[in-house]
C-alpha positions as CSV (number, residue, x, y, z in Angstrom):
1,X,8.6,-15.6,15.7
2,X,7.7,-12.4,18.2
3,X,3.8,-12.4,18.6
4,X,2.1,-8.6,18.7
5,X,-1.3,-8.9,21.1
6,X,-3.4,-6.4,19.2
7,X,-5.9,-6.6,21.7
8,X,-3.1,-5.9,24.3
9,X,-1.8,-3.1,22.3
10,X,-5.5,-1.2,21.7
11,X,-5.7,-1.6,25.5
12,X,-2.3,0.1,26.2
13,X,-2.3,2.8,23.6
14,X,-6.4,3.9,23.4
15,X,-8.0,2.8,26.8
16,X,-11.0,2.9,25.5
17,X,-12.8,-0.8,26.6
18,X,-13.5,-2.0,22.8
19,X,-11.8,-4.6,21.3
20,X,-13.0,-3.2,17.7
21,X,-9.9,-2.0,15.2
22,X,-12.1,1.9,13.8
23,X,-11.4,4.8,12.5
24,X,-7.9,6.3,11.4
25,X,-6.7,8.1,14.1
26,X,-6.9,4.6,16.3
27,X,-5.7,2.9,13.7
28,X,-2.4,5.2,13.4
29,X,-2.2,5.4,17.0
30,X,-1.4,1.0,17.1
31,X,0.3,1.7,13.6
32,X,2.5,4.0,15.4
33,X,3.3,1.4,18.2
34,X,3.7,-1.1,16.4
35,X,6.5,0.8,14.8
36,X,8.5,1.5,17.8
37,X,8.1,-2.1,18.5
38,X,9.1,-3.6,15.5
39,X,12.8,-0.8,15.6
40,X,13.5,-2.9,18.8
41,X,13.3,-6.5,17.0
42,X,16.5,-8.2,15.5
43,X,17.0,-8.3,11.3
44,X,15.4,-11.5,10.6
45,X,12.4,-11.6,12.9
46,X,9.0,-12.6,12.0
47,X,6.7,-10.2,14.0
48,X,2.9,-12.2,13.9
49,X,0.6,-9.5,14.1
50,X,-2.4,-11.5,16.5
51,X,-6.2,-10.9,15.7
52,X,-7.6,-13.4,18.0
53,X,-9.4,-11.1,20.3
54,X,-10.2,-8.4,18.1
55,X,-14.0,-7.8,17.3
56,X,-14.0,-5.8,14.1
57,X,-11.5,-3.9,11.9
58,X,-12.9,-1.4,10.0
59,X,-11.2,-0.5,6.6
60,X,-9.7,2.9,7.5
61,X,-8.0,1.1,10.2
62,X,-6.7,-2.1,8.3
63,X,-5.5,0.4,5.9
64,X,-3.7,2.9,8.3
65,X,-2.6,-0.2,10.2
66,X,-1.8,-3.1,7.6
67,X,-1.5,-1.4,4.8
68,X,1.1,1.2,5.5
69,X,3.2,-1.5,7.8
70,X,3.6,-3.7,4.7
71,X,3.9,-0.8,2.3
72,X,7.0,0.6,4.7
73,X,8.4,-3.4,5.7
74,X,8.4,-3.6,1.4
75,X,10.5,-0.3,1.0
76,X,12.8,-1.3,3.9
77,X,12.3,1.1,6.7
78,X,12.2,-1.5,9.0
79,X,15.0,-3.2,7.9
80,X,15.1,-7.2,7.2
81,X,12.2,-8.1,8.8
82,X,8.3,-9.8,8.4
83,X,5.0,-9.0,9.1
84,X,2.4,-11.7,9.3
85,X,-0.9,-11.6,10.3
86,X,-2.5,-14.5,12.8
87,X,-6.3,-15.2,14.2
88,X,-8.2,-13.4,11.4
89,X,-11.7,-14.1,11.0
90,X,-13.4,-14.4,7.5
91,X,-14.9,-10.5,8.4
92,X,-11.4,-8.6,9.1
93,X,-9.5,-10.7,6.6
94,X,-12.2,-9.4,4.1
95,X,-11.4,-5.6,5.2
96,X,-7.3,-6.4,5.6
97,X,-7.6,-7.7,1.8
98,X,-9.1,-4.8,0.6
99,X,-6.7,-2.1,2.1
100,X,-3.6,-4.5,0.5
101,X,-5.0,-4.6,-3.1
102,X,-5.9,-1.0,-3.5
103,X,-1.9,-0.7,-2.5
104,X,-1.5,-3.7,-4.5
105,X,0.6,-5.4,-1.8
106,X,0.1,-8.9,0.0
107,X,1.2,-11.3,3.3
108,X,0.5,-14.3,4.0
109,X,-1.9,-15.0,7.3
110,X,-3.0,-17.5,9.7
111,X,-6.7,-17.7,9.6
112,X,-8.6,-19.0,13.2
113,X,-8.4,-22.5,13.3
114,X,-5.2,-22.5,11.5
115,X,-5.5,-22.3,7.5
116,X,-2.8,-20.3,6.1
117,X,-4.2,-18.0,3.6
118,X,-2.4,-15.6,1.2
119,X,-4.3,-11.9,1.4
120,X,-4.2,-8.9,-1.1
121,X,-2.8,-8.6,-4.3
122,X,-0.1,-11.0,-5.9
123,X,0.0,-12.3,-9.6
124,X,-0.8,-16.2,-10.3
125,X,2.9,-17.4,-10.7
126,X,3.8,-16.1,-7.6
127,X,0.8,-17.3,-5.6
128,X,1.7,-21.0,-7.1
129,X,5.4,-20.1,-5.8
130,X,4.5,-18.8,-2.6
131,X,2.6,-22.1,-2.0
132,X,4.6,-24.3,-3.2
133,X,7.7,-22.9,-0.6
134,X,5.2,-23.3,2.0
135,X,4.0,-26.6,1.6
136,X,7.7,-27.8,1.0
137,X,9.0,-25.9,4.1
138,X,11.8,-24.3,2.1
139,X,13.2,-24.2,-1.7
140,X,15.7,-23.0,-3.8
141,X,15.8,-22.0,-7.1
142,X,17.0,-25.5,-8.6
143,X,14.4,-27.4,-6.9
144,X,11.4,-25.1,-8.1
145,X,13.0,-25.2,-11.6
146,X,12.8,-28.9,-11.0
147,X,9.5,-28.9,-9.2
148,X,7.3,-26.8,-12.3
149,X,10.2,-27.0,-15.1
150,X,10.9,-23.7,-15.2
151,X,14.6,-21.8,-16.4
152,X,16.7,-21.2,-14.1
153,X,16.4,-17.5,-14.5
154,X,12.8,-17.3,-14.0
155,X,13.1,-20.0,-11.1
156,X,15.0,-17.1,-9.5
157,X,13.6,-14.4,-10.4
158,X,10.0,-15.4,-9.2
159,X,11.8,-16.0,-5.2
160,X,13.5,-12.7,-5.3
161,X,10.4,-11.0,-5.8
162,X,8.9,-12.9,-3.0
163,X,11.9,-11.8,-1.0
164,X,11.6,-8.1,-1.7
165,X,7.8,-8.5,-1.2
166,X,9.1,-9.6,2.1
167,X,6.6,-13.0,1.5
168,X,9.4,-15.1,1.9
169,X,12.8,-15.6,4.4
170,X,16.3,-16.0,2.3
171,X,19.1,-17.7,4.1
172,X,22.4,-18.9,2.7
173,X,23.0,-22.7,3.0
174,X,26.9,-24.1,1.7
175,X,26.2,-27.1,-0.4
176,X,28.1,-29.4,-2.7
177,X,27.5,-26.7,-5.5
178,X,28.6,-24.3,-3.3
179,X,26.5,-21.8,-1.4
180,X,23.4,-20.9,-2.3
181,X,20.2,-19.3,-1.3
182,X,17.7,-21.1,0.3
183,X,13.7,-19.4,0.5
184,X,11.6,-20.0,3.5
185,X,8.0,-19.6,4.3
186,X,7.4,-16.6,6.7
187,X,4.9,-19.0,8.7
């Protein structure tokens, strides 16, 4: 996992002395960074976007920044990677949520003191299989047929969303069955 320094990056790109995440145009100035950052990283990467030291984050900004990242990540501009979010407090993850359900998208984020939290906008079933890869540390579509007695169809159906929601990590793993894909938590 590559950790991005918002505070770092608001210093670099705006100069301004805040540590507060407002307005759009500041908002598509770290977007923009951000970008040419994340063309740099490898397919595969996990880039934790890191809150810690931000004060506020208004919602024109956690929409220009958050929003449109995970709206382009999900339509594969940047290629095979994953955006997470780390150190929210309760106030930005509040404004973050909001930006991802008018898009009707959602990550999955570290909250301060550690509690992973899924934000924004995802259906019931695959919350429940969202957290269920994460508390097992990885699944495939057998073992969460096995685990909530689901088809095997719909066992895989439900983790290829996640993938293409880009919620999830796929790797291939050769078994006695032969090879199959195996889903793991982006955090």
């Amino acid at each position: 996992m590559i950790t991005y320094n918002l505070y770092k990056l608001l210093k670099e790109e705006l100069g301004n002395g805040s540590s507060d995440l407002v307005t759009r145009p500041s908002g598509q100035a770290i977007r923009e960074r951000i970008e040419r950052d994340i063309a740099k990283e490898k397919d595969g990467e996990v880039i934790a976007l890191d809150f810690s030291r931000i004060g506020i984050i208004d919602y024109s900004c956690a929409d220009e920044i958050v929003a449109k990242l995970i709206s382009r990540l999900v339509s594969g501009e940047y290629g095979d990677k994953y955006i997470i979010l780390t150190g929210l407090n309760d106030n930005q993850k509040e404004n973050i949520e909001v930006a991802l359900e008018r898009k009707d998208l959602a990550l999955i984020a570290e909250m301060k003191g550690g509690a992973k939290s899924i934000i924004g906008n995802l259906n019931n079933y695959l919350k429940e299989t969202l957290e269920l890869i994460i508390k097992k540390g990885k699944l495939t579509a057998g073992e969460l047929s096995d685990s909530l007695k689901l088809p095997a169809n719909t066992s895989g159906t439900r983790l290829l969303n996640l993938y293409k929601k880009k919620l999830v990590r796929r790797i291939t793993e050769i078994r006695a069955e032969g090879r199959i894909w195996v889903y793991l938590p982006c955090l």
